[in-house]
ROSE-489335 format. One line per field, with one value per residue: chain; x, y, z of N, C-alpha, C in turn. Coordinates in pm, whole numbers. Each point is the difference from the previous one (the first is absolute). Example, Ala and Ser with C-alpha at 12.3 -4.5 7.8 and 13.67 -1.06 7.14 Angstrom:
2
ch: c(A / A)
nu: c(1319 / -35)
nv: c(-569 / 105)
nw: c(780 / -72)
cau: c(-89 / 82)
cav: c(119 / 119)
caw: c(0 / 6)
cu: c(90 / -77)
cv: c(120 / 109)
cw: c(0 / 73)
This chain:
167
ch: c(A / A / A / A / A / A / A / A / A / A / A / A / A / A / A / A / A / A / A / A / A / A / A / A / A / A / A / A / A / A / A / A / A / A / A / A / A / A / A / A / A / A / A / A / A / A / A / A / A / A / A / A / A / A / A / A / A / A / A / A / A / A / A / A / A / A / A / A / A / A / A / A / A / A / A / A / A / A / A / A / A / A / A / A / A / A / A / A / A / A / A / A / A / A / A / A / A / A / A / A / A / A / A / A / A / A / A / A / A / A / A / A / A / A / A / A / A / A / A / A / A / A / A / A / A / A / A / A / A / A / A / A / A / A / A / A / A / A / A / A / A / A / A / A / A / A / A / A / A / A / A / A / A / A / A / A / A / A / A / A / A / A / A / A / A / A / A)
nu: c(2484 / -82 / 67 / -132 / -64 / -132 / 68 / -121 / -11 / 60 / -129 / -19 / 125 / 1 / -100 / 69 / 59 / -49 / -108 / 82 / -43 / -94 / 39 / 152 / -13 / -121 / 108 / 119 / -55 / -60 / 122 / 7 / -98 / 12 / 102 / -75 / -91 / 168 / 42 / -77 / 12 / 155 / 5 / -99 / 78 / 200 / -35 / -22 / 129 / 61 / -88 / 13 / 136 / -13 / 1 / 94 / 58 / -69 / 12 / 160 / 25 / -46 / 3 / 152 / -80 / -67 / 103 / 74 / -91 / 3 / 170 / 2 / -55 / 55 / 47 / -66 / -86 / -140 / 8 / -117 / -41 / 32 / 126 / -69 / 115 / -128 / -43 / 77 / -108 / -82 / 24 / 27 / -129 / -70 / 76 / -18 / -98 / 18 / 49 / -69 / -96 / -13 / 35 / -46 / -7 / 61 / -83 / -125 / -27 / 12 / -92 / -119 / 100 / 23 / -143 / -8 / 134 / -32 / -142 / -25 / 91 / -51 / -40 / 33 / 26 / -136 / -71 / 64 / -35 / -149 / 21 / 44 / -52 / -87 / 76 / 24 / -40 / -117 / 92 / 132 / -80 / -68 / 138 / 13 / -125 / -3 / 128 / -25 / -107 / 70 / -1 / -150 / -85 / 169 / -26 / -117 / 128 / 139 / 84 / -75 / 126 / 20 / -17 / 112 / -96 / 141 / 68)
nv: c(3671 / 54 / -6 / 71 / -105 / 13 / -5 / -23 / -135 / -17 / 66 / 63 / 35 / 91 / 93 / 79 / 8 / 33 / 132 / 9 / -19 / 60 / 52 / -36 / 40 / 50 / 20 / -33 / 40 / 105 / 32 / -29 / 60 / 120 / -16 / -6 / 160 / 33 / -79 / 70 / 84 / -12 / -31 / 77 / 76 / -12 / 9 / 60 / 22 / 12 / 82 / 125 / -44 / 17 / 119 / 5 / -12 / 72 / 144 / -40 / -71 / 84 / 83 / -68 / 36 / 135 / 14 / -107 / 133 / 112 / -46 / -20 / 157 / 9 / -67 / 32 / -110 / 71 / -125 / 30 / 26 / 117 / -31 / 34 / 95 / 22 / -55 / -105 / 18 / 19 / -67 / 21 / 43 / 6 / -124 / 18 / 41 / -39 / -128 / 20 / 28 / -105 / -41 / 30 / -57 / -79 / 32 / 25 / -94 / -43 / 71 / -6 / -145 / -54 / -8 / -37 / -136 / 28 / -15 / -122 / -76 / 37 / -24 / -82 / -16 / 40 / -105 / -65 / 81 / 58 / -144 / -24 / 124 / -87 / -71 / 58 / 40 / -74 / -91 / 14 / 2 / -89 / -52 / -17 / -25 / -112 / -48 / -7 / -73 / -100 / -39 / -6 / -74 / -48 / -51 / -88 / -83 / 31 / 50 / 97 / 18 / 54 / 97 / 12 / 111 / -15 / 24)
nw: c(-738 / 101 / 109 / -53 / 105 / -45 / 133 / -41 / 22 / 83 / 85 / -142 / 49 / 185 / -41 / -135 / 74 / 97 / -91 / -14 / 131 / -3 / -107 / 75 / 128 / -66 / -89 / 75 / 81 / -123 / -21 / 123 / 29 / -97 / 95 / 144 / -39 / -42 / 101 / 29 / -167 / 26 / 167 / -7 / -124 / 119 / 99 / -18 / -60 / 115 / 28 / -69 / 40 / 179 / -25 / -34 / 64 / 99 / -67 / -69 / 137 / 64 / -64 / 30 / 116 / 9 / -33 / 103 / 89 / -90 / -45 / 126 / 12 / -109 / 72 / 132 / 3 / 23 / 10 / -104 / 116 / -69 / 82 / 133 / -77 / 31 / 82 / 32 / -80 / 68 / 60 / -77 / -12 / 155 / 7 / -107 / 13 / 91 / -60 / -73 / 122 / 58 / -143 / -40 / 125 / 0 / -119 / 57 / 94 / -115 / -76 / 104 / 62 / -108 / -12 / 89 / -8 / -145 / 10 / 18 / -61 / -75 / 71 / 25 / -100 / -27 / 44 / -69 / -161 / 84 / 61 / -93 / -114 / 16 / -39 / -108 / -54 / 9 / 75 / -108 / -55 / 75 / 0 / -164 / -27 / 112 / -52 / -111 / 58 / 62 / -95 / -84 / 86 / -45 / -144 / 27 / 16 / -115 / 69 / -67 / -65 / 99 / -57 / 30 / -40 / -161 / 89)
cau: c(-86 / 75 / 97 / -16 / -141 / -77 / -92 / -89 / -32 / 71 / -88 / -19 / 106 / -30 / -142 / 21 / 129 / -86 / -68 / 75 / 57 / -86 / -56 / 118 / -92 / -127 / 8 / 60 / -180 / -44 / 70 / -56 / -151 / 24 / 53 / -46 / -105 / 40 / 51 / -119 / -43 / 86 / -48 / -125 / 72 / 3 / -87 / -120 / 43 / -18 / -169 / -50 / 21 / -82 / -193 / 48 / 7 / -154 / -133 / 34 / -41 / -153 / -26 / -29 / -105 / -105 / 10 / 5 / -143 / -88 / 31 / -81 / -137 / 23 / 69 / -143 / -88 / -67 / -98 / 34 / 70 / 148 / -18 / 19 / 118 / -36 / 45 / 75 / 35 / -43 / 121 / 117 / 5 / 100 / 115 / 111 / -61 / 83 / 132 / 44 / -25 / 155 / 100 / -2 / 65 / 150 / 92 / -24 / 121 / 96 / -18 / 54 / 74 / 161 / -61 / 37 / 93 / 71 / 11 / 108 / 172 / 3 / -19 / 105 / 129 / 25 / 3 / 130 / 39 / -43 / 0 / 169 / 43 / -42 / 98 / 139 / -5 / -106 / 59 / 83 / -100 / -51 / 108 / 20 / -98 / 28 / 88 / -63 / -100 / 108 / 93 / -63 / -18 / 40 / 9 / -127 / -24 / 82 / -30 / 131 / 88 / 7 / 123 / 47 / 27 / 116 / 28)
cav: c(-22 / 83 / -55 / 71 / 58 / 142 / -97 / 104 / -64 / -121 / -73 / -101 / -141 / -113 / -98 / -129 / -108 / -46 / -71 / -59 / -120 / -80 / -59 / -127 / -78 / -16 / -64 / -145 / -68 / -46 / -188 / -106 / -14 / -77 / -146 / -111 / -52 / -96 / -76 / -59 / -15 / -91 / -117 / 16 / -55 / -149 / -48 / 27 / -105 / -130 / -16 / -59 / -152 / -115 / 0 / -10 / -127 / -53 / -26 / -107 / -105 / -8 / -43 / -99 / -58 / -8 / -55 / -87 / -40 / 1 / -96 / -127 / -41 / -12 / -170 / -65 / 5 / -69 / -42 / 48 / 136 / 18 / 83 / 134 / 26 / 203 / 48 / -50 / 95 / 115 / -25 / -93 / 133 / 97 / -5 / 63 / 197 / -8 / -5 / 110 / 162 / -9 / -22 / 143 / 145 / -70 / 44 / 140 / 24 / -6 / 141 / 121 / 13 / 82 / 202 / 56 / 29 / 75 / 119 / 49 / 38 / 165 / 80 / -2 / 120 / 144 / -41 / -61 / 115 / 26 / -82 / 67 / 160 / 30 / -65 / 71 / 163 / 89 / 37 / 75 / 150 / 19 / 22 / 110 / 107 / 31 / 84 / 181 / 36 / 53 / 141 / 132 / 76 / 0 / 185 / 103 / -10 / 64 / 126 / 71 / 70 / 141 / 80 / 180 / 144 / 58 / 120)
caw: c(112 / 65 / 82 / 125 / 31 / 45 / 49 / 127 / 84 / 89 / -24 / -156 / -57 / 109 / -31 / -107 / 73 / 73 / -86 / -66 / 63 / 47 / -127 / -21 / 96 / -48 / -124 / 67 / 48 / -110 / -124 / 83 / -33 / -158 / -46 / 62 / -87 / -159 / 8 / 68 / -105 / -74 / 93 / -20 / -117 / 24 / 34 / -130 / -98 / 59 / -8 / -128 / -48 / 39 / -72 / -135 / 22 / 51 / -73 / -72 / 96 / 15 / -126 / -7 / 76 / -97 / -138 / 50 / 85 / -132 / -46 / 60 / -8 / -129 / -45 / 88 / -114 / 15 / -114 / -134 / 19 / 49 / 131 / 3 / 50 / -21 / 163 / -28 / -97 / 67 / 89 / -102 / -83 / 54 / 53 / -138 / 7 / 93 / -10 / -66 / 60 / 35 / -109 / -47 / 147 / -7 / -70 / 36 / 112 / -46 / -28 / 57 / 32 / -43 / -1 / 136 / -31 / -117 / 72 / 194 / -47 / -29 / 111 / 107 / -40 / 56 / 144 / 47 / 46 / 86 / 75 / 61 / 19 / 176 / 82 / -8 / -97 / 83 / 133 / 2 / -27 / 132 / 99 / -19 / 43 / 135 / -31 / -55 / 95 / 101 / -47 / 53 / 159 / 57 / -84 / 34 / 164 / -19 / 45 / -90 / 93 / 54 / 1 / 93 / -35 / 43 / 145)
cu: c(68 / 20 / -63 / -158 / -30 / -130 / -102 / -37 / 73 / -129 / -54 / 69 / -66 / -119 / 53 / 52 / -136 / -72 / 107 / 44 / -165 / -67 / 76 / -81 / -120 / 53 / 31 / -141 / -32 / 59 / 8 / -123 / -7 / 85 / -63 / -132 / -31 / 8 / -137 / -114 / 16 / -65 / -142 / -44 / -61 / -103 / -155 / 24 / -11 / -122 / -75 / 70 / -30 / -184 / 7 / 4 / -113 / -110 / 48 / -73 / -168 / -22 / 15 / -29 / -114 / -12 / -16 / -139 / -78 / -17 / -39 / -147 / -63 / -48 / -102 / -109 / -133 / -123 / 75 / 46 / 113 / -34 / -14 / 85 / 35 / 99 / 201 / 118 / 23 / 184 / 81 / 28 / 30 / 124 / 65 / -14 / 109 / 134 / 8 / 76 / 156 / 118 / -58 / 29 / 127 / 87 / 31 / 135 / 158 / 88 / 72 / 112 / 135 / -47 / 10 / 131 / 52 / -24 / 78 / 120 / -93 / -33 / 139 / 127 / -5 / 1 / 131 / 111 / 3 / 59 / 184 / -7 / -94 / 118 / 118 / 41 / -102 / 78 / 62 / -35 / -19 / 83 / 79 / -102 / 38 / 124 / -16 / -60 / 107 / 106 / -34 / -36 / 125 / 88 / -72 / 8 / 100 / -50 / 125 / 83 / -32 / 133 / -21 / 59 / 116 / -19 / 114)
cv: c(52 / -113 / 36 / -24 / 55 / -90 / 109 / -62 / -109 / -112 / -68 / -92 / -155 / -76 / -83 / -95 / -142 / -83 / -124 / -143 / -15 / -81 / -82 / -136 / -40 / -61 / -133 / -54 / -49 / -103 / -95 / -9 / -103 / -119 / -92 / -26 / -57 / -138 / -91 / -31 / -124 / -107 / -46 / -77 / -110 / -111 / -36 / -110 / -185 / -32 / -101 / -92 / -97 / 11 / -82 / -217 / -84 / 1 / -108 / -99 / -6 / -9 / -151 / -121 / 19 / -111 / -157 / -41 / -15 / -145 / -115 / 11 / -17 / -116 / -77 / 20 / -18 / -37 / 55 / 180 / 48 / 121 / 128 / 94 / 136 / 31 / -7 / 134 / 155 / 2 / 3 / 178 / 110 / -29 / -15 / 138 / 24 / 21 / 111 / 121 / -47 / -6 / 206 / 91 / -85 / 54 / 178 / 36 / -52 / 68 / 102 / 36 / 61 / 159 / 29 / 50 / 91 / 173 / 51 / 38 / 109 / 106 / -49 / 55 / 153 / -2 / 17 / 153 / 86 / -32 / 43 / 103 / 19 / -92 / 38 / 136 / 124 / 34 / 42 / 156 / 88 / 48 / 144 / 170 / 42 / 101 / 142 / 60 / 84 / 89 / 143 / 25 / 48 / 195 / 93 / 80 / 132 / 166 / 134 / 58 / 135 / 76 / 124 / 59 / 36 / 146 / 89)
cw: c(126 / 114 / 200 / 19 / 91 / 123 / 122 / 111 / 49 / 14 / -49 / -4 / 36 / -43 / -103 / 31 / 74 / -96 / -141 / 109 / 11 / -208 / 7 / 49 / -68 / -112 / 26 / 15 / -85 / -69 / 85 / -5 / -125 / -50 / 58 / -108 / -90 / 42 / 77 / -112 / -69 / 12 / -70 / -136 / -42 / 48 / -94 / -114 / 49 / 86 / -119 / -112 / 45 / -33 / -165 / 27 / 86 / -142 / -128 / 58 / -99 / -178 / -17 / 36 / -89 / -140 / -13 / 27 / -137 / -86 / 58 / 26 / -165 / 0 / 39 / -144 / 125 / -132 / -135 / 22 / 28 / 159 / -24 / 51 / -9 / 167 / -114 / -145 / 82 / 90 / -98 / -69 / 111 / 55 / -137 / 44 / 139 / -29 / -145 / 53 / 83 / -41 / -16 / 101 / 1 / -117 / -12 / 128 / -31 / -94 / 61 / 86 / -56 / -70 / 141 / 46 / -17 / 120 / 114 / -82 / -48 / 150 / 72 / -85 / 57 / 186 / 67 / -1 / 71 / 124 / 13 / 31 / 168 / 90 / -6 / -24 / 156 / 116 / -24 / -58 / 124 / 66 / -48 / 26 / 133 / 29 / -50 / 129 / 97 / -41 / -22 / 112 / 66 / -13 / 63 / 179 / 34 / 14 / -83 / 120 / 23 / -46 / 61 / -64 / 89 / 56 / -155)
């Protein structure tokens, strides 16, 4: 491999250079963006799960309320008839239908939490790589390009010697 480049533009450098601090800058943006969103997910999650355990524990309540209301209007006799406990049934059957739908998004959000997880550690390994080679590696790139930079303009600035036609 040869030892020597072949550079046509000083210019080029400068734009890559430039454009290379301004993707450092936009990328940093971005994994801050993306960690706060992760973490505002997380929250959300979270939150969601402990929603619906307290839905999980209101519609228990009420079932057994219903159940209680059924059972004592059960118990009232008028005359040779037995009550009527259609209203009573009716309550009893959507607050089970209730607490179903709530036991089934609780376990759903419980679920989905350590699948959430799992994803972030898979994104934040390559993050984190990213996240140094822009904190450590990118500036010193940078610093080196700048260098080359100055070293060719400075070639470039160099004037050949004159010689005199020996007399």
């Amino acid at each position: 491999m040869s030892e020597h480049a072949r550079v046509t533009s000083i210019e080029a450098l400068k734009d890559f250079r430039a454009d290379l601090c301004t993707f450092s800058d936009r990328a940093k943006d971005g994994l801050s963006s993306v960690q706060m969103e992760i973490q505002r997910a997380l929250d959300w999650i979270e939150d969601q799960g402990k929603h619906w355990q307290r839905e999980v524990r209101r519609w228990e309540e009420a079932v057994n309320q219903a159940r209680t209301e059924l059972a004592r209007r059960k118990i009232i006799r008028i005359g040779d008839r037995a009550p009527d406990c259609t209203e009573q049934e009716d309550i009893l059957r959507a607050a089970l239908h209730r607490l179903d739908e709530a036991e089934d998004k609780l376990a759903r959000t419980r679920r989905c939490l350590p699948n959430f997880r799992r994803s972030v550690d898979e994104y934040q390994g390559p993050a984190r790589q990213l996240a140094g080679f822009l904190e450590g590696e990118q500036p010193r790139a940078l610093a080196l390009l700048q260098q080359k930079i100055d070293a060719l303009e400075a070639y470039a600035r160099l004037t050949a010697p004159t010689t005199d036609p020996k007399p």
